[in-house]
C-alpha positions as CSV (number, residue, x, y, z in Angstrom):
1,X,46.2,-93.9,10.9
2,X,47.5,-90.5,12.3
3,X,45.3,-87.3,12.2
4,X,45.7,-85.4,9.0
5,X,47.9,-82.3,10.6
6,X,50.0,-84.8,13.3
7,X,52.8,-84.5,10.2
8,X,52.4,-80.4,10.5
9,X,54.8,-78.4,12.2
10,X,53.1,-76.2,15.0
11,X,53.1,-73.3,12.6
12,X,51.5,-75.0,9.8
13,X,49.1,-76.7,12.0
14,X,48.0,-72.9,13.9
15,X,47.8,-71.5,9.7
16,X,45.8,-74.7,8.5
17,X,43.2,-74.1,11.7
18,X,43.3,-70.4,10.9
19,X,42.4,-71.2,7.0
20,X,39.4,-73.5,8.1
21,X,38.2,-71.0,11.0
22,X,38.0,-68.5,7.8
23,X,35.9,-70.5,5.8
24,X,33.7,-72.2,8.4
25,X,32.5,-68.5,10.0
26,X,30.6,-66.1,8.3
27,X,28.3,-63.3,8.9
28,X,27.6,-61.7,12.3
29,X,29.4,-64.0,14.3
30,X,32.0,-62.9,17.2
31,X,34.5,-65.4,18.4
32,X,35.9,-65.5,21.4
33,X,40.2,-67.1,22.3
34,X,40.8,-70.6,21.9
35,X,37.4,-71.4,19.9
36,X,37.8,-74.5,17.7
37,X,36.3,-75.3,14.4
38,X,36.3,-78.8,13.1
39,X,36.8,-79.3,9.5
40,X,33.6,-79.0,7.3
41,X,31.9,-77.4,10.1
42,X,29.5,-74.0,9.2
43,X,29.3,-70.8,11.9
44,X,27.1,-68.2,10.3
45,X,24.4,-65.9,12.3
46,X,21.6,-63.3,10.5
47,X,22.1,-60.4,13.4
48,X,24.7,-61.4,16.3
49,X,26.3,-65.0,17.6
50,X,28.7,-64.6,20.2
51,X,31.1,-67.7,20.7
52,X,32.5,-67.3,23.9
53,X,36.2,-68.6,24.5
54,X,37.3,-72.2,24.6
55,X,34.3,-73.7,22.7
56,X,35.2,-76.9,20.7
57,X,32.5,-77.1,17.8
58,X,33.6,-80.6,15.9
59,X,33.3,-81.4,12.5
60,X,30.7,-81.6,10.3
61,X,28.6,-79.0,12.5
62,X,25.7,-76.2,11.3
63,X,25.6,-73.2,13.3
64,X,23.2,-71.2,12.1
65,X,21.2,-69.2,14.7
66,X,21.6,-65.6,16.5
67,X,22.8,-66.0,20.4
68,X,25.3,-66.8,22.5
69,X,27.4,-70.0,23.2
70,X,28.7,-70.1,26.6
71,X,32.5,-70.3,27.2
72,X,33.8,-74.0,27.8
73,X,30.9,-75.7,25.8
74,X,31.8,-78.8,23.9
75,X,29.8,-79.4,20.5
76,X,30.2,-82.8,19.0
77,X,30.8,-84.1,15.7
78,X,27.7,-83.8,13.0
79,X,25.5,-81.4,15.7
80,X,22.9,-79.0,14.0
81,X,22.2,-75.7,15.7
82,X,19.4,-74.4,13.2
83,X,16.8,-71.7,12.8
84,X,12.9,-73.4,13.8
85,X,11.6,-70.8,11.5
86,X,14.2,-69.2,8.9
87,X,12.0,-69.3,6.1
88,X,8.8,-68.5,5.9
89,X,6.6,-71.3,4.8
90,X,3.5,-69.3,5.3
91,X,4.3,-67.4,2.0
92,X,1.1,-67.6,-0.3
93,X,2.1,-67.8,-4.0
94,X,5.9,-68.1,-3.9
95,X,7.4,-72.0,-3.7
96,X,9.1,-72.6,-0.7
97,X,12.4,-72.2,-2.3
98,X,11.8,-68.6,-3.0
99,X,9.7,-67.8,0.6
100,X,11.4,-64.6,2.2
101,X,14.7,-66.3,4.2
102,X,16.0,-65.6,7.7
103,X,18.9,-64.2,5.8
104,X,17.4,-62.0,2.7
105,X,16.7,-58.5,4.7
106,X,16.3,-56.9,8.0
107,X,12.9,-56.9,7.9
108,X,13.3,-60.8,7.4
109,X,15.4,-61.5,9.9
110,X,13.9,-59.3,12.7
111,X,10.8,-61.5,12.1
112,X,12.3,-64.7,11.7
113,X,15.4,-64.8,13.4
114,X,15.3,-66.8,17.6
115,X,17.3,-66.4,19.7
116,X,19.7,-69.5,21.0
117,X,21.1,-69.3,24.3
118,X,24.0,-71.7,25.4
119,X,25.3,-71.8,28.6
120,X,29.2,-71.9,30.0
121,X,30.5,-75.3,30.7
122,X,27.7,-77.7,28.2
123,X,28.5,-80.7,26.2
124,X,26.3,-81.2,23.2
125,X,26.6,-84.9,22.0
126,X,27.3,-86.0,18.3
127,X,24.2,-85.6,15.8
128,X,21.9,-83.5,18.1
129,X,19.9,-81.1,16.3
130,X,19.0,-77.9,18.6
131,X,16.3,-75.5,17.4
132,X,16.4,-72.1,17.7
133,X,14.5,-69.8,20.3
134,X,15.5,-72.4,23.1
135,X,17.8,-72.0,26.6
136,X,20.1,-74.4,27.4
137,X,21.0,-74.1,31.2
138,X,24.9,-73.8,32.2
139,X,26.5,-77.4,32.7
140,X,23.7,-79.7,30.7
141,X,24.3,-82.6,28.9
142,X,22.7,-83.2,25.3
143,X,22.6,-87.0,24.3
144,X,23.7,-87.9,21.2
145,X,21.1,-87.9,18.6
146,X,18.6,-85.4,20.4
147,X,16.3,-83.2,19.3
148,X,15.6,-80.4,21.5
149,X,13.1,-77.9,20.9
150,X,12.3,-76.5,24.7
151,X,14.3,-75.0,27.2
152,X,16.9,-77.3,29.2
153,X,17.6,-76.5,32.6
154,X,21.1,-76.4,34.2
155,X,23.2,-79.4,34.7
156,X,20.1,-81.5,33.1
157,X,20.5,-84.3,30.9
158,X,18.5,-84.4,28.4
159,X,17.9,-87.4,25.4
160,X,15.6,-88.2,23.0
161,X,13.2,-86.8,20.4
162,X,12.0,-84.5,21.1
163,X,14.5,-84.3,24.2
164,X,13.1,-85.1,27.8
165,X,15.4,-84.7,30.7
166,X,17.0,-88.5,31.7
167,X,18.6,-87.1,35.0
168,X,21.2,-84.9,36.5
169,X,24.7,-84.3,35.7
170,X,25.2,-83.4,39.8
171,X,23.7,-83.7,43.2
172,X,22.8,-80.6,44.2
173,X,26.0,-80.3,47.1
174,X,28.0,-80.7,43.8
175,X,26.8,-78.3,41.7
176,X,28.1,-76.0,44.6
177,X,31.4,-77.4,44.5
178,X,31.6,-77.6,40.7
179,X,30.5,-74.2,40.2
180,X,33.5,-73.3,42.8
181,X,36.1,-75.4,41.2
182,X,34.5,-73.9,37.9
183,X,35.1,-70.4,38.8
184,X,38.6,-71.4,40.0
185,X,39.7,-72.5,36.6
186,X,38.7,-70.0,34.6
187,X,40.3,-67.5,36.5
188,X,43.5,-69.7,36.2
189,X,42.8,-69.6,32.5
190,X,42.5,-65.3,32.6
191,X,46.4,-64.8,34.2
């Protein structure tokens, strides 16, 4: 069965993305060209997210942290980007439900809020779950399914829960020449 806008003219198609962009992204969240939102998908940050350009997020996705997303990543379908601590469970007196939330105030998010930092060129597989506060080296690989909760270094690939590193996207003589080829395209992609 065809894809749901494969019947939609080129215009239709650009306004229909346009519609779901608007109600997938809210709060302090700067995108950058060419970002793409899946359907269903939620982009929302407490003080500052900066999507860089030609990030795919897929559908079904929760983005909700502070941070950066590095230009060129690829986020799978059903992927959680979440807050480690955006509410504060150490409230005495108050049910969880009511606890002081990442997004309530400035005080609240200044104390709650981690920041998430995504490098260029990553590939986040379907159903991952990143917590917040964590670096995620330019070029890694996230399995599907992983839960990573520590910093991953560049071009790792990393799997599991909590995610371990499994191996290496490249040899190190081709992380030189990828990096190269990398620079090389995006400036392609600036003219």
């Amino acid at each position: 069965m065809p894809a749901p806008t494969s019947n939609l003219s080129g215009w239709a198609r650009r306004r229909l993305k346009g519609i779901v962009r608007r109600l997938a992204v809210s709060g302090a969240v700067e995108l950058g060209e060419r970002v793409s939102i899946g359907i269903g998908s939620s982009v929302w940050a407490p003080c500052s997210l900066v999507i860089e350009s030609d990030v795919y997020i897929g559908r079904y996705c929760t983005v909700m942290v502070d941070g950066r997303i590095g230009r060129g990543t690829m986020i799978a379908n059903n992927v959680g980007i979440i807050g480690r601590k955006d509410h504060d469970v150490a409230a005495i007196g108050v049910p969880v439900r009511y606890a002081p939330w990442v997004g309530d105030s400035e005080s609240t998010r200044s104390r709650l809020s981690l920041t998430t930092e995504i490098g260029e060129d990553v590939w986040v597989g379907y159903g991952a779950i990143l917590l917040s506060g964590i670096s995620v080296g330019q070029g890694a690989v996230i399995a599907a399914g992983a839960v990573v909760k520590d910093d991953v270094e560049p071009h790792a690939i990393v799997a599991g829960n909590p995610a371990r590193r499994v191996g290496m996207r490249f040899s190190e003589a081709d992380v030189v020449i990828h990096e190269e080829r990398l620079a090389s395209f995006w400036r392609s992609r600036t003219r």
